[in-house]
C-alpha positions in Angstrom: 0.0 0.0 0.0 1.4 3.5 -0.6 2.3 5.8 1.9 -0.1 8.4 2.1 -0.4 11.7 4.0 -3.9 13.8 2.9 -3.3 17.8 3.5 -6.7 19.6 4.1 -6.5 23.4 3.3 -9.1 25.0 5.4 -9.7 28.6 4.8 -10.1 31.2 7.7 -13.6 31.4 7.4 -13.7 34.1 10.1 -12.5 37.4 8.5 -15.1 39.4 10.6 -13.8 37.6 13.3 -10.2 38.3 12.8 -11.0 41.7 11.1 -7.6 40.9 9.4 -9.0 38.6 6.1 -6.1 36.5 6.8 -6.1 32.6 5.3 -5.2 30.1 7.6 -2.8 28.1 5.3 -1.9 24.4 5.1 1.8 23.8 5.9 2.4 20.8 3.6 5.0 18.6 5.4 6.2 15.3 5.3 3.5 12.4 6.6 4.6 10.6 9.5 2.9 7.7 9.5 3.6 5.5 5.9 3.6 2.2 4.5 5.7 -0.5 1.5 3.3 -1.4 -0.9 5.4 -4.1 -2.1 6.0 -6.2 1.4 3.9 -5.0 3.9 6.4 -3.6 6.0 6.2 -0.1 8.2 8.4 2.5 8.2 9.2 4.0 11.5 7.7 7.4 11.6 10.1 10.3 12.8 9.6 13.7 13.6 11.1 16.0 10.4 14.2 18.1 11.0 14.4 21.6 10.3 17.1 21.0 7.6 14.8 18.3 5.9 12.2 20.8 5.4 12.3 23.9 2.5 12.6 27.3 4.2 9.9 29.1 2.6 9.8 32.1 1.0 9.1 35.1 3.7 6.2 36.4 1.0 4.5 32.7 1.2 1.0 32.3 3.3 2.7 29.2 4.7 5.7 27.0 4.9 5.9 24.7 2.3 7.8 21.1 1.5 7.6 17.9 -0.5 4.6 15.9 -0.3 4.6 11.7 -0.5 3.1 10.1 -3.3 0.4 9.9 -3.2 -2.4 6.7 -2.4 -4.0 4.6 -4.5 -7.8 5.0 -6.0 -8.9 1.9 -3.9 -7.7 3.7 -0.8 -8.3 7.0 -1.1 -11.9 6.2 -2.2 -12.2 4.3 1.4 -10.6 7.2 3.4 -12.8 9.8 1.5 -16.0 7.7 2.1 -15.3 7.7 5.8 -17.7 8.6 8.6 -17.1 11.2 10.8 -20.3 12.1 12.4 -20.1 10.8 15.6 -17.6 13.3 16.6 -19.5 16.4 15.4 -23.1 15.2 17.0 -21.4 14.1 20.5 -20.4 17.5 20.8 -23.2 20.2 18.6 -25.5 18.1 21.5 -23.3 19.5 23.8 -25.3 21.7 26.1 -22.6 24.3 28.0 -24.1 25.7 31.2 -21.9 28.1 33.2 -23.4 28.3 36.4 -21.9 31.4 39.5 -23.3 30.5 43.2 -23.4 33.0 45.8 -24.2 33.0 49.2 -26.6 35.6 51.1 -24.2 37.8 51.7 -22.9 38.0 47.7 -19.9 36.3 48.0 -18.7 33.2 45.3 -19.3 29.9 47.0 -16.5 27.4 46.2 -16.4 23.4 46.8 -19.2 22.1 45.2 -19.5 18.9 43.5 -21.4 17.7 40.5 -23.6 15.9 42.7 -24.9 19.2 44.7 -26.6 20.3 41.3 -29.7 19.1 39.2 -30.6 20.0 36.1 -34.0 20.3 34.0 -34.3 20.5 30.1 -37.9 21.4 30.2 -38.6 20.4 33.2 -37.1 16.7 32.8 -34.0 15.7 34.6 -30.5 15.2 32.7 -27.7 13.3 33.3 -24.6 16.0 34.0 -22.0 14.3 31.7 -19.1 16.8 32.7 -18.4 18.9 35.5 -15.2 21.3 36.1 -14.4 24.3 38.3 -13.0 27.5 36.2 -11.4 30.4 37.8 -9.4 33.1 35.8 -5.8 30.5 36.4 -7.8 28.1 34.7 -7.6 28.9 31.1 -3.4 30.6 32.1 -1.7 29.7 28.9 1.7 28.2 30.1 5.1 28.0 28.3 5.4 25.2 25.7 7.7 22.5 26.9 11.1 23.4 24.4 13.0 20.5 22.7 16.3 20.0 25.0 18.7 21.6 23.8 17.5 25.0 22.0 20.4 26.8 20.5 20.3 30.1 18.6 21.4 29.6 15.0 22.5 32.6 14.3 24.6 32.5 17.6 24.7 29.4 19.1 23.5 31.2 22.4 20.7 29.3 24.4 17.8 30.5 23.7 16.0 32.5 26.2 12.9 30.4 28.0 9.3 31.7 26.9 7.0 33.4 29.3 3.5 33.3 29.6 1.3 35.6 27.2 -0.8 38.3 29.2 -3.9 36.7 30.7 -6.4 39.0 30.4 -8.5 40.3 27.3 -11.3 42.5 27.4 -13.5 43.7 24.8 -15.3 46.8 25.4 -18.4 46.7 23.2 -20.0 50.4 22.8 -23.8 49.9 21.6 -24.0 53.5 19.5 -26.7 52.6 17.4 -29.2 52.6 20.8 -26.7 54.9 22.8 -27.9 58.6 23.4 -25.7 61.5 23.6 -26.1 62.2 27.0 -25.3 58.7 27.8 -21.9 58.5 25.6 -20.4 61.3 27.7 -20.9 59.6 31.0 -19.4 56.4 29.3 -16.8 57.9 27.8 -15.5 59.2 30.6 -15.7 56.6 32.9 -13.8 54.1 30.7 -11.2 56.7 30.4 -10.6 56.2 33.7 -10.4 52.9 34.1 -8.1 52.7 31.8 -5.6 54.3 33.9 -6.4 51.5 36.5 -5.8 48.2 34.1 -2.6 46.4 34.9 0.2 47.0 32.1 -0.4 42.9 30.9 -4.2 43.8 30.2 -5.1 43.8 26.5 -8.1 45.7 25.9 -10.1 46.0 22.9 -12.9 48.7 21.8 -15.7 48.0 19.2 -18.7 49.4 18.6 -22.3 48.0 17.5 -22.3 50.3 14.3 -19.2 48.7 13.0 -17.7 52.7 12.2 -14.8 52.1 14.5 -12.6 49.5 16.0 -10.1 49.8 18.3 -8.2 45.6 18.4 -6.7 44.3 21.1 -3.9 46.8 22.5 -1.9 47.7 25.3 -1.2 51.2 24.1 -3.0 53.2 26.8 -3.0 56.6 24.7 -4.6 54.4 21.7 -7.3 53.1 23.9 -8.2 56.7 25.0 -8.3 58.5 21.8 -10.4 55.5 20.5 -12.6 56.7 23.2 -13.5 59.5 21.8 -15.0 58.5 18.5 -18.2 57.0 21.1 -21.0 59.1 19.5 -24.5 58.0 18.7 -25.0 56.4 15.3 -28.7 55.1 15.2 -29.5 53.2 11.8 -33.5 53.8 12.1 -35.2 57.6 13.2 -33.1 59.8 11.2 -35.3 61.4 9.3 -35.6 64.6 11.4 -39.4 64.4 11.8 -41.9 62.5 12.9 -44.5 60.1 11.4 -47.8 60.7 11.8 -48.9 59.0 13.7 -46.4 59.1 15.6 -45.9 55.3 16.7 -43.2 53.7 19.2 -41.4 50.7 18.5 -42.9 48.9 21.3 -46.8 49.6 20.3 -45.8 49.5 16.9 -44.9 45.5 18.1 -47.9 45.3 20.2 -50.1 45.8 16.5 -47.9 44.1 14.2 -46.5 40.9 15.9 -49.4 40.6 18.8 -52.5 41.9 16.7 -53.3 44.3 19.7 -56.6 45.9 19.5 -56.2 48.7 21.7 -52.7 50.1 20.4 -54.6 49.9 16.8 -56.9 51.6 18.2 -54.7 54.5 20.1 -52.8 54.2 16.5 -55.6 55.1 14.4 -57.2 57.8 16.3 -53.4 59.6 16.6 -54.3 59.0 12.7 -57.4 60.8 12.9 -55.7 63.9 14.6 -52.7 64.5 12.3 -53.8 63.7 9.1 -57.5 64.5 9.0 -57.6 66.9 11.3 -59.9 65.5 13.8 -62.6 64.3 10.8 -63.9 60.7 12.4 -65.3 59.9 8.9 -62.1 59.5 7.9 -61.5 56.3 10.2 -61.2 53.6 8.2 -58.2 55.5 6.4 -56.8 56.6 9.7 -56.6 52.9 10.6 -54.6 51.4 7.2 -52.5 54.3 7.8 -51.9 53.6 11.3 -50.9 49.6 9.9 -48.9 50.7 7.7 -46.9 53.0 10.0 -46.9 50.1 12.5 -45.5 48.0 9.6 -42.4 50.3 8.7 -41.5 51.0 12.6 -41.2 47.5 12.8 -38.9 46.7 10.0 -36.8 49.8 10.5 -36.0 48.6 14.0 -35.9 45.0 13.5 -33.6 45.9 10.8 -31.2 48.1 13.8 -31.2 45.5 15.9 -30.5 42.9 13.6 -27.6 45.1 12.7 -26.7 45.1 16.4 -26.8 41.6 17.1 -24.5 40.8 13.8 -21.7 43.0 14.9 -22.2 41.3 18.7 -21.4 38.2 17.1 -18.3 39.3 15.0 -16.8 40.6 17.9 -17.5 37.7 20.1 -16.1 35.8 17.8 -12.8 37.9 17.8 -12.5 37.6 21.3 -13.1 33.8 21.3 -9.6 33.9 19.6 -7.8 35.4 22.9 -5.5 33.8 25.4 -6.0 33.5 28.9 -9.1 35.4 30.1 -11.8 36.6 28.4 -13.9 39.5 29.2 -16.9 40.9 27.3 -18.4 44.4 28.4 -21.2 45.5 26.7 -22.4 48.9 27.1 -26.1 49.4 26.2 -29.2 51.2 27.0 -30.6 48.2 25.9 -33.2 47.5 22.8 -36.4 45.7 22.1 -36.6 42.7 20.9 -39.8 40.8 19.0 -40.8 37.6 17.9 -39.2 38.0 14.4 -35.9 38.9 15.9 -33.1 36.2 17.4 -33.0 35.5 20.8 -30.5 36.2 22.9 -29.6 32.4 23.1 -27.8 32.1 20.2 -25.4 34.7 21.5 -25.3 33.1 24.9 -24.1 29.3 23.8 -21.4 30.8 21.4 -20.2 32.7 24.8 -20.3 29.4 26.8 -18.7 27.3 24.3 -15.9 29.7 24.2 -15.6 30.2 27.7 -16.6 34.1 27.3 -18.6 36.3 30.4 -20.5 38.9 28.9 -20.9 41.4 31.6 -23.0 44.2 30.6 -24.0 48.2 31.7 -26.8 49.9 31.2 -25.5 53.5 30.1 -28.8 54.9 31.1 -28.1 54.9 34.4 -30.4 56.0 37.6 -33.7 56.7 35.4 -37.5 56.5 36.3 -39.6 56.0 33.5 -40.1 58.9 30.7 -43.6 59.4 30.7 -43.1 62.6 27.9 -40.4 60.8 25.9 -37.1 62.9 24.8 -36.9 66.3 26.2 -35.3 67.0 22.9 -37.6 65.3 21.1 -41.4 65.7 22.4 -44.2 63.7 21.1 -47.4 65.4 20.3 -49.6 63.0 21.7 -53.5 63.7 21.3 -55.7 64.1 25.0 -57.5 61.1 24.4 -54.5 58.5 23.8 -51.8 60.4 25.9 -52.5 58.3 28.7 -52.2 55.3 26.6 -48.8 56.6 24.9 -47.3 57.1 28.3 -47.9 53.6 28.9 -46.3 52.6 26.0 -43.4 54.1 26.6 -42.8 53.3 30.0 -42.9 49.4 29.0 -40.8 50.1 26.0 -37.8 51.7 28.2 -38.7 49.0 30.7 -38.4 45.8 28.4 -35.1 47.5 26.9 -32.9 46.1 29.4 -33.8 42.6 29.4 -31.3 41.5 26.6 -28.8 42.9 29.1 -29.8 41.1 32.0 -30.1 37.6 30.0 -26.8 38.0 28.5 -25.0 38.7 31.8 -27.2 36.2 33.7 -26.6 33.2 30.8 -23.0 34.0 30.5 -22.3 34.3 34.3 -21.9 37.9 34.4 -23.0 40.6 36.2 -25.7 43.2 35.0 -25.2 46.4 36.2 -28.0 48.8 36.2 -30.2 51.8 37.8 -27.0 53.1 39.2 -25.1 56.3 38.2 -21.5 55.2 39.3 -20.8 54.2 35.6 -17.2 53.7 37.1 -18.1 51.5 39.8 -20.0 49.2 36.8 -16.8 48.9 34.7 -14.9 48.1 37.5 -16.8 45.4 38.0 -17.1 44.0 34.7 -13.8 43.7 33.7 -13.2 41.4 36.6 -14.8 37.8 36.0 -16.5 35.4 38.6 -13.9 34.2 40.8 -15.1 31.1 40.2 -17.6 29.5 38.0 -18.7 25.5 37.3 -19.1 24.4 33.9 -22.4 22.0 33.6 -22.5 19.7 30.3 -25.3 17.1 29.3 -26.3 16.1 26.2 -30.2 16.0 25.7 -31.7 12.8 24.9 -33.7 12.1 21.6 -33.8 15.8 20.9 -35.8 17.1 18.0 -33.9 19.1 15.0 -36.2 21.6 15.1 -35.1 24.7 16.2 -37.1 25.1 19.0 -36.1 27.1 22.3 -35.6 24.3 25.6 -35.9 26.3 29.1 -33.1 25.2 31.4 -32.9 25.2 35.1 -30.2 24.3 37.7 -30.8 24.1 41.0 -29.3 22.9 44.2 -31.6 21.1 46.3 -29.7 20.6 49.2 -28.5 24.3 49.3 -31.7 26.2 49.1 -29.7 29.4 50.7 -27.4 29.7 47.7 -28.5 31.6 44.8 -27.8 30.3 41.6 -26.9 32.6 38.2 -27.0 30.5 34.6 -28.2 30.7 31.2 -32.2 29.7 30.7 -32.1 28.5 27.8 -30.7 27.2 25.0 -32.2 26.7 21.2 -32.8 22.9 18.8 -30.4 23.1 15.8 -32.8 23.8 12.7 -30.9 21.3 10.5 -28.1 18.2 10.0 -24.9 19.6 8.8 -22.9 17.8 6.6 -20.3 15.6 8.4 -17.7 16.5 6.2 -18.9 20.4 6.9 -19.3 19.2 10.3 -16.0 18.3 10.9 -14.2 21.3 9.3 -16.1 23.8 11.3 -15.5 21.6 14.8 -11.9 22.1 14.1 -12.3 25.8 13.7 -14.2 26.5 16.6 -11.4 24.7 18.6 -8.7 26.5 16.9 -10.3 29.9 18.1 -11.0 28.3 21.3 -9.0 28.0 24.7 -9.8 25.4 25.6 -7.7 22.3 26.9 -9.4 19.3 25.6 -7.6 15.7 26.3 -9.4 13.3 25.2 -6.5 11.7 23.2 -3.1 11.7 24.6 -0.9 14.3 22.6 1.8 16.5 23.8 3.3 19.7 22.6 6.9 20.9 22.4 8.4 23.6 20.1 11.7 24.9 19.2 12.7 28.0 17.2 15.8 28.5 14.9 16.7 32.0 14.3 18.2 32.9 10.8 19.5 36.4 11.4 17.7 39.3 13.5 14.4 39.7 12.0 13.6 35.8 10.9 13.3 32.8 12.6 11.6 29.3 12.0 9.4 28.2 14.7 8.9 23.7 14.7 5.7 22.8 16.5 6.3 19.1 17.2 2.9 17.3 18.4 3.8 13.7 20.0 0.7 11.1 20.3 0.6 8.3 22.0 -1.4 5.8 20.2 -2.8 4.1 23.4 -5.8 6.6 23.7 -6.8 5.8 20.0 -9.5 3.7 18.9 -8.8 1.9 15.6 -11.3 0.5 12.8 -10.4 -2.9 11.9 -10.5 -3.3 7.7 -8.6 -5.1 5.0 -6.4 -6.8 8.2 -4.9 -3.4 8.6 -5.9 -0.4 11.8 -7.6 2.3 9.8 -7.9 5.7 11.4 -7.1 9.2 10.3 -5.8 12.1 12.8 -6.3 15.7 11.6 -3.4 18.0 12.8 -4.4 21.8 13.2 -1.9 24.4 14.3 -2.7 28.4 14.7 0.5 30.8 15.7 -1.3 34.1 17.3 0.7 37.0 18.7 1.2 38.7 21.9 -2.3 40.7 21.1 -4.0 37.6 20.1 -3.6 37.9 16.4 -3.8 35.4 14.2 0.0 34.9 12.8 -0.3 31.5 10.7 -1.1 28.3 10.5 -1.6 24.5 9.2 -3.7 21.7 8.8 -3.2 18.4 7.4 -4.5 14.9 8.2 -2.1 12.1 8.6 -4.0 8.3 7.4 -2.7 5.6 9.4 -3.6 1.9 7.7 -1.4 0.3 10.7 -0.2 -3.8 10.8 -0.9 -5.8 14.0 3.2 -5.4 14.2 3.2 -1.6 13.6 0.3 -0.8 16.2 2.4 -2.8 19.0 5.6 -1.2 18.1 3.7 2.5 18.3 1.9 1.4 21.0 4.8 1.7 22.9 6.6 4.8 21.2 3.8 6.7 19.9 4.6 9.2 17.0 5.7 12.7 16.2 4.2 15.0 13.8 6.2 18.0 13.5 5.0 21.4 11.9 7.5 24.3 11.0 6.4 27.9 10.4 8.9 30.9 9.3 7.9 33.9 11.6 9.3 36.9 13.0 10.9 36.9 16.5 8.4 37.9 19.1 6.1 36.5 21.6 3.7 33.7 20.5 0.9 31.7 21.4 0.8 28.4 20.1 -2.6 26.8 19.4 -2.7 22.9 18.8 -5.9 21.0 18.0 -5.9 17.0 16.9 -9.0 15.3 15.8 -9.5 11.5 15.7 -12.1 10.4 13.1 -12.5 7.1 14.4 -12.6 7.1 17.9 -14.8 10.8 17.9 -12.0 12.4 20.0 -10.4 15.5 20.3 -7.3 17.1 22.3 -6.7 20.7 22.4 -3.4 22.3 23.2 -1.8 25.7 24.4 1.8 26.6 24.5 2.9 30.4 24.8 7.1 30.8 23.5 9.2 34.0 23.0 11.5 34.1 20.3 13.8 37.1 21.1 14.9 40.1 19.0 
């Protein structure tokens, strides 16, 4: 049988994420793992030296070298026919709950075991598959282990031993499409100063719901500040300088259009009969499709903005799934409507979970009692007969505002801060996570691909004292994903994860070689021992095929470079016993800059639906 090594190219398929449009590359190197067609026998795999590899050019995406020859139809029709669903439905079914207990008195209460919680789906009772304990050490991303010795090429000096990247990333999320102006001064200046209060390791990150700036992860404090200053309102609906007549709110324009309301048609259409017939009741039936159709448009418009607002939550979640260490999300918001045509906040609230994100969130209103007159600015000219109505319209609309906040904090394990001036004393707080959260996981039985929202509940029966803070809910996937689809986009969600997964035994190493001052190749060496994988017996040989994923992010959390290829391993009963012992080394070699890195390592077994997820952090110096 030939010797065969597949290479997967996988594109970076999160530009908005990275807000870079970088590629992530395959680095094409030598298969570890081959075979003689001719008697049978194994060749011993190796890891590749840096000499054996071709520097690449410093323009190329990725390092490059030979491949192997390739297999032969009969096998590379069986390897491309393989199934690998049972990896991506054990873990889509994967329910994350981050659950924060507190006692009376506030404080985080620590040493508790899986068995001091239940958990409902709907009411029913699950089986807690996995339980851990996070605090902010948990996810500390420590020094690769470096290949004994490490010289300096250039100088034959040792090299110097890598320190750990900076721990703590925060994203400061600005929502200026909702945001008032009064409100963006308060916030503005508050952040400014707790700027001045973040230790010199803190990254910190500012990005706004508009999308019309971005500030990425920095330590530059000065940067940070003047960022600051480009806070200002930018709604996307009501900019037309006047009024509609009637003059309908987005929450009664929701009560007609999505709840078929009566009485805010009716409030509508007599507003209808005052603005645009002057008072002529004869007119009412016109009043009333006008009022319908000014229902209509308020809706769109402002499903439309906060559409607008949710997309650009997600891209930046998604760019701070990518950090290190840490990770902090504080989102600053008066807070926005939303209706039964617009996505719930749990969509939001499992991407946060599965990446190990606490959304903490502000509302920059502040200390308010409920506007009764609306803007001072802006005053509505309601009619005597439906003011009293109107009022109550736009009390529940400013009261229903904040309840994205408080779901996002309270799903995510985060705190909501609210009806408070001390804007100050809320960012404080939020860019400090819980001391110390547990991570819940079950996977629901026989559940239904429909899309459907499941209320969740978590409780601790023994401990009625304690409080308990978690996500409600979570949402039914709408449809089956393609396993090949499946398994691509499992691997990138654990590339732009932090996450230490071990199911499969695999250790990391690296060691750099420095070509003069300003270039230096980094080897990522990935040793498995075979012991932890399950095989598929065919032909008389031990089928299985391990994907090999590697992502090189700076000190900042930027995506550098990286690889992917997928090593086939049609194994001998002699073979598997001999590598049952040894295990193998797949090695990975990447031309860089010198710096500080963070090394991301992620190994997927098709057979055996395992995964193992790796972090090394390494400083090649100047």
């Amino acid at each position: 049988m030939s010797r065969s090594v597949q290479v997967q190219f996988a594109r970076c398929a999160l530009a908005p994420l990275l807000a870079c449009g970088l590629v992530l590359s395959a680095a094409l190197l030598r298969g570890q793992v081959s075979s003689r067609r001719s008697t049978g026998q194994t060749a011993s795999p190796a890891a590749e030296t840096p000499a054996q590899s071709p520097a690449a050019s410093p323009a190329s995406p990725a390092p490059q070298s030979t491949a192997p020859a390739p297999a032969s139809s009969a096998n590379a029709t069986e390897v491309s026919t393989h199934d690998t669903a049972p990896t991506f439905k054990v873990r889509v079914n994967l329910v994350l709950v981050r659950v924060v207990v507190r006692d009376q008195q506030g404080n985080i209460v620590p040493n508790l075991k899986k068995e001091d919680f239940q958990l409902f789906d709907n009411r029913k009772p699950q089986v807690i598959s996995s339980f851990s304990v996070e605090t902010p050490e948990t996810n500390a991303v420590a020094p690769a282990a470096p290949v004994t010795p490490r010289l300096d090429d250039a100088s034959g000096a040792a090299a110097v031993t890598p320190t750990v990247l900076p721990q703590r990333f925060v994203a400061l999320v600005f929502d200026d499409i909702d945001m008032l102006a009064s409100d963006a001064v308060s916030v503005r200046d508050a952040a400014s100063r707790l700027l001045g209060s973040l230790a010199p390791s803190d990254r910190v990150g500012m990005y706004s719901t508009s999308g019309q700036f971005t500030q990425e992860f920095t330590s530059d404090r000065d940067a940070l500040k003047e960022s600051l200053l480009r806070v200002v309102p930018r709604p996307v609906a009501g900019q037309s300088g006047y009024r509609e007549c009637p003059d309908i709110g987005y929450y009664q324009a929701d009560q007609i259009e999505n709840f078929r309301d009566s009485q805010a048609l009716a409030v509508a259409t007599e507003d209808a009969i005052q603005c645009a017939f002057h008072g002529d009741v004869t007119q009412r039936a016109s009043a009333l499709a006008l009022a319908q159709s000014i229902a209509s448009h308020v809706v769109t418009t402002f499903e439309g903005q906060t559409e607008y607002v949710y997309r650009h939550l997600e891209e930046h979640l998604h760019r701070l799934a990518g950090m290190p260490g840490q990770r902090i999300m504080v989102f600053v918001s008066p807070g926005f409507l939303l209706t039964v045509h617009t996505r719930e906040g749990g969509d939001l609230i499992d991407r946060a979970n599965r990446a190990g994100i606490v959304i903490n969130t502000i509302d920059a209103r502040g200390l308010y009692t409920p506007d009764l007159l609306g803007d001072i600015s802006d005053p509505p000219v309601d009619h005597y007969k439906t003011a009293g109505y109107k009022g109550s319209y736009r009390i529940a609309e400013q009261q229903a505002q904040a309840e994205i906040l408080g779901e996002l904090a309270d799903g995510t394990g985060g705190t909501f801060f609210h009806n408070r001036n001390d804007v100050d004393e809320g960012l404080r707080r939020a860019v400090a996570a819980p001391s110390l959260s547990y991570l819940l996981a079950f996977s629901p039985q026989n559940l239904k691909i429909d899309g459907h929202y499941h209320n969740l509940k978590v409780s601790l029966p023994a401990k009625q004292k304690f409080s308990v803070q978690a996500r409600h809910g979570y949402y039914a996937p709408r449809t089956i994903v393609d396993p090949a689809e499946a398994a691509k986009e499992e691997i990138r969600e654990a590339i732009f994860s932090q996450e230490e997964i071990r199911d499969l035994p695999v250790d990391l190493q690296t060691q750099f070689f420095k070509a003069d001052q300003t270039q230096a190749r980094l080897a990522v060496l990935t040793h498995v021992d075979l012991k932890g994988i399950h095989f598929r017996k065919a032909d008389g040989r031990n089928r299985d095929d391990l994907t090999f994923a590697t992502a090189i992010f700076d000190e900042n959390g930027n995506f550098v470079i990286g690889g992917e290829k997928v090593v086939e391993m049609r194994l001998l009963e002699p073979t598997l016993t001999r590598l049952s012992r040894s295990g193998f080394t797949v090695k990975s070699s990447f031309d860089i800059k010198p710096g500080t890195y963070l090394v991301r390592l992620v190994v997927r077994d098709a057979e055996g639906a395992q995964m193992a997820a790796r972090n090394g952090a390494v400083v090649i110096p100047y």
